[in-house]
C-alpha positions, 0 to 999 in steps of 0.5 A: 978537794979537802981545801973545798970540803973545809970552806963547805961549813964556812958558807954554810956557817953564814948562811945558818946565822943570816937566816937566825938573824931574820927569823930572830927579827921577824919573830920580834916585830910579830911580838912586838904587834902582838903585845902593843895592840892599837885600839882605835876606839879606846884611843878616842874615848873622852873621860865620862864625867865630860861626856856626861856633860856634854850630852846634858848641855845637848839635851838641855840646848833641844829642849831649852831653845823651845823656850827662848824668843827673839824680840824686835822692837820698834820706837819713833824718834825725831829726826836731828834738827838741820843746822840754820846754815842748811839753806846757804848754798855755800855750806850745804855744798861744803857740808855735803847736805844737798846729798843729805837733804837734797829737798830742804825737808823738814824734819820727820819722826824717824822709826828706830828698831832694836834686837833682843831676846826674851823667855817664855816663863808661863804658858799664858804667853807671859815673857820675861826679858830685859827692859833696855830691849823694850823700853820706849817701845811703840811695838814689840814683835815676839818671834818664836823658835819655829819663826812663827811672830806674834804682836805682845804688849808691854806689862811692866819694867822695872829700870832699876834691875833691867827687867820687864814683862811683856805679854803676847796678844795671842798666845798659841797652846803649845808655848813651853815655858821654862822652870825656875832654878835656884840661882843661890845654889849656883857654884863657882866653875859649875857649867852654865849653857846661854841661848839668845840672838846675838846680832840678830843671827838667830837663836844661838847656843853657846856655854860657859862656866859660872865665874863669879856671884853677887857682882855689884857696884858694876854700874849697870843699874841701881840693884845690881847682883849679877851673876858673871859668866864666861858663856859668850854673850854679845849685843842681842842676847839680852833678855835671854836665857843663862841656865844650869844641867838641870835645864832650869833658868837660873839667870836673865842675859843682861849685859857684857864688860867690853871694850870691842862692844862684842865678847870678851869672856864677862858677861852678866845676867839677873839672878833668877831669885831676883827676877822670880821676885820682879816678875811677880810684882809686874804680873801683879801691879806693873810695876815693883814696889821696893822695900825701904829702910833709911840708912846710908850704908858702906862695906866694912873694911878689916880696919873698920872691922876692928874699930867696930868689934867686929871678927871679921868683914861679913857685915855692913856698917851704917853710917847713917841713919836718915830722920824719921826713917823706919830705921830710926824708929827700929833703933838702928844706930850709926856705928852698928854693923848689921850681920843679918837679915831675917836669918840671912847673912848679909856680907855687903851693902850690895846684899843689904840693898837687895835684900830690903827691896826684895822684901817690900813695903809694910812687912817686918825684918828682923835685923841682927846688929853688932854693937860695941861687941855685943849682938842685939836683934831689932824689929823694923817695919819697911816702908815703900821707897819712894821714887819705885820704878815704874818705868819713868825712873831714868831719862835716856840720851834721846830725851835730853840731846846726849846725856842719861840721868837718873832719880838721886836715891839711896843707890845712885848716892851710894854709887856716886859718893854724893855728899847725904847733904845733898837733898834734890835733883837728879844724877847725872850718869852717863855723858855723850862724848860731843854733846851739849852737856859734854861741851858744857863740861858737865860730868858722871856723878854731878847733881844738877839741881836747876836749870836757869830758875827752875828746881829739878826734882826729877828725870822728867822736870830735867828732860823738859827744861832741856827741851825748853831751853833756848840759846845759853841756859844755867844750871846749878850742879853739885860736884865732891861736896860744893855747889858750881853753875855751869853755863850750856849752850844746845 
């Protein structure tokens, strides 16, 4: 009994520490629970600033889209020659054109259609759009938001900014246009919202940063300030609309940097200072008359700028003044290095082209120069630059068989490097791989000047001497400052 009593506490011992450990750890995990509460809807709350954002990009898209149009276009184009060999048996069989032209028909006009995309900016039914996406158009086709079509007539296009204006034949009451915003006041990173129709899908939305200002020397057009986003953009949404949180239109979709033809994260569209000014010279006239000043200009490089006397590279340096110009009369000088315009700060030969044009014709400018270390203001009076798009300022690949030319100005002589000796003709600015002026081993940047034994002094002497050509014809280029003849063949 005693050897009992003594291992009673023992048992007893154990089971005091076994129910001390579970209550010790059930006390544990309910302090555990009770300390670190799991708040499911704390947990996924974002930051306010990007709720904030993404509620403006959803109100501005609703509000925006009622804005924003679909453009179909439609042109007739004439179908390709058939080759002379067509008719032998042997070579059509080879060549597959019995399947292609089982009847030997002759050639037709063919009915080609393009995509874009527009904004309505007044409630007349005035819309504002890329000129690629009309132009050479016989018809164009608006379709509204809702899906509601309506014929409209082409008012004005301006190829040298890629911009035009068309007008619906009948507009309804309830059309929304869009406000303007100022594209000048735009930041660096500041969130940028897209709509158009990209591939012909429908209106789609899509968003965006602004990534860069005054992009020029793109090569796209003569007057080139593009505003660059990362908002995608694909074929289809020219024309439409790039905007800011304020749902104000701050940019005109116009182009995309690709390799693939599709998104790649650059994109590019008219900033809406430049195109507030386009529109109203088309409204107005038809067409844009642009400012002229007569100097042969070139950014400054810190080299350049110490030569110059200059602090700092936020000029343009002229390099030359043209004979009897409005600049010459002004006293302009080569060697000067001018830093402003009308009080506005001019920081490359991009701005200072753009700035002149948008001014016009017939009105004075004050210019601040730099030279020889000392600051001096001159007065000039513009003129109206010659050649001013109207709408005939380019040639497209469909009119000369494959190769794109263009007037030879201050700008396509800026862009290509062309010698200022170099008085006429026409700038080549784009060869199809495979054509007549591919083979004829004709390039971008060559001045053709004439064509067998005639002069060529615009787009359109140059699309009609092509047309009329038979068999091997000459023409007489100028390439990196010498004269060449070259011999094509259609």
């Amino acid at each position: 009994m005693e050897r009992l009593d003594r291992k009673v506490p023992g048992y007893a011992l154990v089971a005091v520490v076994l129910t001390t450990l579970f209550s010790c750890g059930s006390a544990l995990e309910a302090e555990r629970h009770e300390t670190k509460p799991v708040d499911p809807v704390t947990r996924a709350e974002a930051p306010p600033g990007l709720t904030q954002n993404i509620g403006a990009i959803a109100d501005v898209s609703e509000r925006a889209v009622k804005s924003v149009v679909n453009i179909s276009t439609t042109k007739k184009a004439k179908a390709p020659e058939l080759s002379p060999y067509s008719q032998d048996p042997f070579f059509r069989h080879f060549f597959g054109q019995r399947q292609r032209n089982p009847h030997n028909r002759m050639p037709h006009e063919r009915l080609e259609r393009s995509r874009g995309s527009g904004v309505v900016v007044d409630d007349d039914g005035i819309i504002l759009t890329n000129n690629h996406v009309v132009d050479g158009a016989d018809e164009v086709l608006v379709t509204l938001h809702d899906g509601r079509e309506y014929e409209a007539d082409i008012v004005g296009t301006d190829p040298s900014s890629d911009l035009a204006v068309v007008k619906l034949k009948a507009a309804p009451s309830e059309l929304v246009p869009l406000a303007f915003g100022d594209s000048d006041a735009l930041r660096l990173g500041e969130v940028v919202v897209a709509i158009g129709n990209p591939f012909g899908v429908g209106q789609t939305v899509t968003m965006g940063i602004v990534s860069a200002k005054g992009r020029a020397n793109v090569g796209i057009v003569d007057y080139e300030d593009f505003i660059q986003t990362d908002a995608a953009i694909n074929p289809g949404n020219s024309g439409g609309a790039l905007l800011n949180l304020k749902g104000e239109l701050v940019g005109i979709n116009t182009a995309i940097l690709s390799r693939s033809g599709g998104y790649q994260g650059i994109g590019f569209a008219v900033p809406s200072t430049m195109a507030q000014a386009i529109l109203s010279d088309l409204v107005a006239d038809g067409k844009v008359v642009r400012g002229f000043l007569g100097v042969m200009i070139q950014d400054l490089t810190p080299a350049l700028a110490r030569a110059m006397d200059v602090k700092d590279t936020n000029g343009v340096l002229v390099s030359d003044v043209v004979e009897g110009s409005p600049a010459e009369r002004g006293g302009l000088e080569p060697g000067d290095v001018v830093t402003k315009i009308d009080g506005r700060a001019v920081r490359s030969a991009a701005k200072l082209r753009n700035l002149v044009a948008s001014v016009g014709a017939g009105r004075e400018v004050a210019i601040e120069i730099v030279r020889g270390g000392d600051t001096k203001t001159v007065t000039v009076e513009l003129e109206e630059k010659k050649g001013a798009a109207t709408g005939r300022s380019a040639v497209r690949e469909e009119a000369t068989g494959g190769v794109t030319v263009e007037p030879l100005t201050d700008a396509t002589r800026s862009r290509y490097e062309i010698d200022r000796r170099v008085e006429g003709g026409v700038v080549i600015t784009g060869v199809e791989p495979g054509s007549w002026a591919a083979r004829a081993g004709l390039r971008t940047g060559d001045v053709v000047v004439g064509i067998d034994r005639d002069e060529i002094e615009d787009p359109d002497d140059f699309a009609e001497a092509v047309k009329d050509a038979q068999g091997e014809f000459v023409l007489r280029v100028h390439r990196r400052g010498g004269s060449i003849f070259v011999v094509a063949k259609k």
